[in-house]
C-alpha positions as CSV (number, residue, x, y, z in Angstrom):
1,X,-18.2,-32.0,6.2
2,X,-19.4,-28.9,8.4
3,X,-16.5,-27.7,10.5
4,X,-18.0,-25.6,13.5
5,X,-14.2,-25.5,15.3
6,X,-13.1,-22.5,18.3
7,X,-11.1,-19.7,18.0
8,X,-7.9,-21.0,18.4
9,X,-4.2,-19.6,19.2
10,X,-1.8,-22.4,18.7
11,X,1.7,-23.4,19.5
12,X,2.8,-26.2,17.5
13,X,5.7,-27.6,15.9
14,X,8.9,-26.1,17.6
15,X,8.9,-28.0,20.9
16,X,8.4,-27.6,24.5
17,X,9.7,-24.2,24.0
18,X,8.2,-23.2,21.0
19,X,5.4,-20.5,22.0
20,X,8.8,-18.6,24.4
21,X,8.9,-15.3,23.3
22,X,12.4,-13.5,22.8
23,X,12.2,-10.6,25.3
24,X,11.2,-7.7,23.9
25,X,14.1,-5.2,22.7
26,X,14.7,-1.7,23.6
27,X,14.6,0.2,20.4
28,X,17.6,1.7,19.2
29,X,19.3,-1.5,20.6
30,X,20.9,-3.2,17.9
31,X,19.7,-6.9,17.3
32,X,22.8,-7.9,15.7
33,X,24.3,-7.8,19.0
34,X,22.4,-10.8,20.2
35,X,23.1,-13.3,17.5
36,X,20.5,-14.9,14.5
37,X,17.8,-12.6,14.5
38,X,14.9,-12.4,12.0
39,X,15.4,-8.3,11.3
40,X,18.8,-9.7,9.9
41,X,17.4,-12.6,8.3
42,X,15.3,-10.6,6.1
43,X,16.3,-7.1,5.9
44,X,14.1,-5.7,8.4
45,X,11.1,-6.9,7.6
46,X,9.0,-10.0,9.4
47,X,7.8,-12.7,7.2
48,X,4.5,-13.9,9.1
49,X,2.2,-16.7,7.0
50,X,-1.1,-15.4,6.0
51,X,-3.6,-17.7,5.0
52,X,-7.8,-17.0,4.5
53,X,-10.1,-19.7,3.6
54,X,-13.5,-17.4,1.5
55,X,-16.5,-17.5,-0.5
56,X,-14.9,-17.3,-3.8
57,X,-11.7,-15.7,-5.6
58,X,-12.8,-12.0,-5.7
59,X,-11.3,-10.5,-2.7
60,X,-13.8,-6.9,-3.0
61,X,-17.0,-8.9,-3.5
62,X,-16.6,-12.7,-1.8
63,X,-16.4,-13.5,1.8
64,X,-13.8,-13.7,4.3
65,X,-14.7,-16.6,6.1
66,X,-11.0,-17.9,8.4
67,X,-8.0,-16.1,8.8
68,X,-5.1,-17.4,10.4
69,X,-1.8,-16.1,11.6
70,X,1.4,-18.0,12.2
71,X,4.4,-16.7,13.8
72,X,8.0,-17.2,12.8
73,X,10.6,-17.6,15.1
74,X,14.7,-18.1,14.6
75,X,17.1,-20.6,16.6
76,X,20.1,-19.4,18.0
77,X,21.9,-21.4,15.5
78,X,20.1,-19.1,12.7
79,X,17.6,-21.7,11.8
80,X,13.8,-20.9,11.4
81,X,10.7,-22.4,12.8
82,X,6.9,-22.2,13.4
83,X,5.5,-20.3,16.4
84,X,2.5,-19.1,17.5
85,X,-0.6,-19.9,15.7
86,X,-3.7,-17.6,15.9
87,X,-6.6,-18.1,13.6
88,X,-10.4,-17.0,13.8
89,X,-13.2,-17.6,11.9
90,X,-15.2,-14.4,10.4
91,X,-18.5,-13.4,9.9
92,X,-19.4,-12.6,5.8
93,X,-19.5,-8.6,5.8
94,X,-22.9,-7.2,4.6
95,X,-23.8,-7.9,1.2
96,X,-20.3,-10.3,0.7
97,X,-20.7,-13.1,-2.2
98,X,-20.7,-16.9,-1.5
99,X,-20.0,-19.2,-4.1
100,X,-21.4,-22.8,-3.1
101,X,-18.8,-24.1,-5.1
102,X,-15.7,-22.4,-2.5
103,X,-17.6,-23.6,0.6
104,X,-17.8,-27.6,-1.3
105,X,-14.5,-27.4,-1.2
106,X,-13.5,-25.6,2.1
107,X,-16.7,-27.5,4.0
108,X,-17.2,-24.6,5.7
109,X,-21.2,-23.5,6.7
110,X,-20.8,-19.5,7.2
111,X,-24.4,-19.6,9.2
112,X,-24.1,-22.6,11.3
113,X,-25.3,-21.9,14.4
114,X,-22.2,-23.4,16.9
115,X,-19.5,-21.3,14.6
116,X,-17.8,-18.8,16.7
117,X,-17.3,-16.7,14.0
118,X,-16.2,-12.7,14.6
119,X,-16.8,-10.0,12.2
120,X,-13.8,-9.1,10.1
121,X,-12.4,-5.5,11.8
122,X,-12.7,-7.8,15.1
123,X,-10.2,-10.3,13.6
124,X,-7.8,-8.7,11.8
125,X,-7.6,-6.4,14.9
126,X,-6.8,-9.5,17.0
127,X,-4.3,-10.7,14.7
128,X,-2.8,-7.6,14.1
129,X,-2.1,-6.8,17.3
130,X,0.1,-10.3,17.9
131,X,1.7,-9.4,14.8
132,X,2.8,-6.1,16.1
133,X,3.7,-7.5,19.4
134,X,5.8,-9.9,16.9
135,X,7.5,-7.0,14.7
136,X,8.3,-4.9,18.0
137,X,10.2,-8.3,20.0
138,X,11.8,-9.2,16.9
139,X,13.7,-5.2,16.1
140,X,12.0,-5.3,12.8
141,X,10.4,-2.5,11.2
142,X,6.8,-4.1,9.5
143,X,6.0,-7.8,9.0
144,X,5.6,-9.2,5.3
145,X,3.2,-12.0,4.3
146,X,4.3,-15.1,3.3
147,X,1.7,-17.5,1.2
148,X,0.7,-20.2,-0.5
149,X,-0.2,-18.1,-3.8
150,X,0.5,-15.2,-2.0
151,X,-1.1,-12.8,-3.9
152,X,-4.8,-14.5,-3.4
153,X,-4.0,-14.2,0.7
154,X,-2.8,-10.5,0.2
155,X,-5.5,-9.3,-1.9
156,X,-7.9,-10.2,0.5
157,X,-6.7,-9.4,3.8
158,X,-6.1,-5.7,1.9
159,X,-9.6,-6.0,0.7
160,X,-10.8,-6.7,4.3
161,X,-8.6,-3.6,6.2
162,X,-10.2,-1.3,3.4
163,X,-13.7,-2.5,4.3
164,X,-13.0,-2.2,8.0
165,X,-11.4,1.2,7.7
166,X,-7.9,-0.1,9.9
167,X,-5.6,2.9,9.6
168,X,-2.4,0.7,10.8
169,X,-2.0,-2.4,8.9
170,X,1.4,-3.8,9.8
171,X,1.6,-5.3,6.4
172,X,3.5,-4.5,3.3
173,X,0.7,-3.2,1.3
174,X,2.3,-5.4,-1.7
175,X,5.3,-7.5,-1.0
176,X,5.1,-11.1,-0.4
177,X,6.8,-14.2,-0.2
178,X,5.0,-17.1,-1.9
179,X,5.5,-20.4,-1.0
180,X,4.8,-22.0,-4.5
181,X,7.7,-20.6,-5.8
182,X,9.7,-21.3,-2.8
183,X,8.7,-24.9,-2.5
184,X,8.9,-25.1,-6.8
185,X,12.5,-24.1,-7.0
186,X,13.5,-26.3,-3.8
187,X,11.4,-29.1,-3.3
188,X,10.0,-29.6,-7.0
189,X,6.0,-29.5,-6.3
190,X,3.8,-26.5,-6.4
191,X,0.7,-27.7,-4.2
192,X,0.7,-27.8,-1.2
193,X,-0.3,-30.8,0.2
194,X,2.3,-32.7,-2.5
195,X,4.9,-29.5,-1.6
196,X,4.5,-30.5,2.3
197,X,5.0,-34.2,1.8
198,X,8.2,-33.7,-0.7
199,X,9.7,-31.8,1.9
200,X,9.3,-35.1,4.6
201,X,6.5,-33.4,6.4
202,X,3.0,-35.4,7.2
203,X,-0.1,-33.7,5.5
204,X,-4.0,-34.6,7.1
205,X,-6.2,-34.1,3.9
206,X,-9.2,-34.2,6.4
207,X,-7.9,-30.8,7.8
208,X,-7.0,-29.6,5.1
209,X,-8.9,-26.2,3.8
210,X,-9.1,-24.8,7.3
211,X,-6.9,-21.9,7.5
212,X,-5.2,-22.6,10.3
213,X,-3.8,-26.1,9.1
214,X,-3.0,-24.8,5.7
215,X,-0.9,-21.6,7.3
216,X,0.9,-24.6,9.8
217,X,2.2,-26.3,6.8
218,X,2.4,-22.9,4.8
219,X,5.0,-21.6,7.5
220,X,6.1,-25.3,7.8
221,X,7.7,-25.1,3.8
222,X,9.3,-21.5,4.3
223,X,11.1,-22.6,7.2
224,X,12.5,-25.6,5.7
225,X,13.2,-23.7,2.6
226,X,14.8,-20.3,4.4
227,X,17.3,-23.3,6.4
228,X,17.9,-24.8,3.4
229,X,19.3,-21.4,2.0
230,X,21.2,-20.6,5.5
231,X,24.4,-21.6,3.9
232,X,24.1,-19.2,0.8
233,X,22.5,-16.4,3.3
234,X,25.5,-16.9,5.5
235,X,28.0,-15.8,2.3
236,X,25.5,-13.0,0.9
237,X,25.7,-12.0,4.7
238,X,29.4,-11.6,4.3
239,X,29.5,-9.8,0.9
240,X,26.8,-7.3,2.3
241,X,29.0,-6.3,4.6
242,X,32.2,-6.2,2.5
243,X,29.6,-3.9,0.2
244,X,29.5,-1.8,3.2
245,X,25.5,-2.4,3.4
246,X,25.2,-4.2,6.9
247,X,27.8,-3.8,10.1
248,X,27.0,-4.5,13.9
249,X,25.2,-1.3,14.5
250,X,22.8,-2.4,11.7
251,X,20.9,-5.1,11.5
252,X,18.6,-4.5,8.2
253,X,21.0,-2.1,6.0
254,X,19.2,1.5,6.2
255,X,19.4,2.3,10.3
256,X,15.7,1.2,11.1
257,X,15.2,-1.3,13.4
258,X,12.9,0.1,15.4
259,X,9.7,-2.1,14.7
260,X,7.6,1.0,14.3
261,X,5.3,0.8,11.9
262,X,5.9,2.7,8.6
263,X,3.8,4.8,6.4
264,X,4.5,2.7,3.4
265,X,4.5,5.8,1.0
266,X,7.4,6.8,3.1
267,X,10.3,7.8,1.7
268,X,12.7,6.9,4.0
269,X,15.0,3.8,2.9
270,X,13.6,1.5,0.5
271,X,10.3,1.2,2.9
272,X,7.9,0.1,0.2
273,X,10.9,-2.4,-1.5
274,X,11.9,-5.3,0.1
């Protein structure tokens, strides 16, 4: 089935007030001061779901074809949840691959004439600003992916910022949190669809393969497996600080919580390991 679809930017999942923003923090403020925060939550860095929908499974030669971008926010209890939603569909670059096989299975028609598609420097440019916007409000200092088979989405959004010549990519150029090992070691399952419904969580097989519903339920997992962990984060929390690595004044252990982005050969504490 051809899916011709709009550029979208979501809020779904977390409520009424799930697409309020935390106001934005004055840097050299420290986050711990306000409660839960995300910079604590994960050392500085903000996990935000990744996931691309292409024309095969080699990230310099096939298509990008969807991107989407999900936000995550935190409760003031400490608990996660899904935010914003922003996803786009993308021209192929000059000369990209297409395997007929990837588009049987994503139902995607690159050239049909009603798909708003955008090239790819336009999208990753869109989403990348959000997730700056994101990385700033929340006092971290870069956001990290977070995937279902990481890896695939990272290799090709990296493939797609060399090809577009973006200078600033507010990504770790390799860390990642993948959700099939997340959702293996808590829930049992390792797809996704069978990962979402072990976890009590409805899946649509007709929307499935469309970026923006696979990074919903993508972001959908981590949250419910981050809040399953909140007890055992809660104790590390404790013995971090006993261990002298995290106080008040210092939300993510090395004095950065700026949310400027990073050189990522930088030197300067741990940048390029999470």
């Amino acid at each position: 089935m051809e899916r011709t679809g709009r550029l979208r930017v979501r809020c779904r999942g977390g409520g009424a007030d799930a697409c309020q923003r935390t106001p934005a923090l004055a840097l050299g403020v420290a986050v711990n001061a306000i409660g839960p925060n995300l910079a604590r939550r994960f050392r500085g860095f903000l996990p935000v779901v990744i996931d691309v929908e292409t024309g095969g499974l080699n990230a310099a030669k096939d298509a990008l074809l969807e991107i989407a971008a999900v936000l995550i926010e935190i409760t003031p209890e400490g608990l996660l949840r899904r935010g914003e939603t922003h996803a786009y569909h993308v021209k192929p670059f000059a000369g990209a691959n297409i395997e007929p096989a990837s588009l049987a299975v994503t139902g995607i028609n690159p050239f049909h004439p009603l798909r708003p598609a955008i090239d790819e420097k336009d999208a990753l440019t869109r989403i990348f600003k959000e997730v700056r916007e994101a990385v700033r409000r929340h006092g971290c200092k870069r956001a990290i992916l977070v995937g279902h088979n990481a890896s695939f989405d990272l290799g090709f959004l990296n493939a797609a910022v060399a090809r577009a010549e973006i200078k600033r990519n507010p990504f770790h150029p390799f860390s990642s949190f993948d959700t099939v090992t997340l959702a293996g070691a808590a829930l049992g399952q390792t797809v996704l669809a069978k990962a979402t419904m072990a976890s009590g969580l409805e899946w649509d097989s007709s929307a499935a393969h469309a970026a923006a519903y696979d990074a919903e339920r993508t972001a959908d997992i981590f949250c419910k497996v981050c809040n399953f962990c909140q007890p055992s984060f809660a104790e590390a929390e404790q013995r971090a600080k006993s261990l002298g690595w995290l106080d008040d004044n210092n939300s993510n252990g090395n004095g950065n919580g700026s949310g400027n982005d990073a050189d990522p050969s930088s030197p300067v504490a741990d940048e390029n390991h999470p």
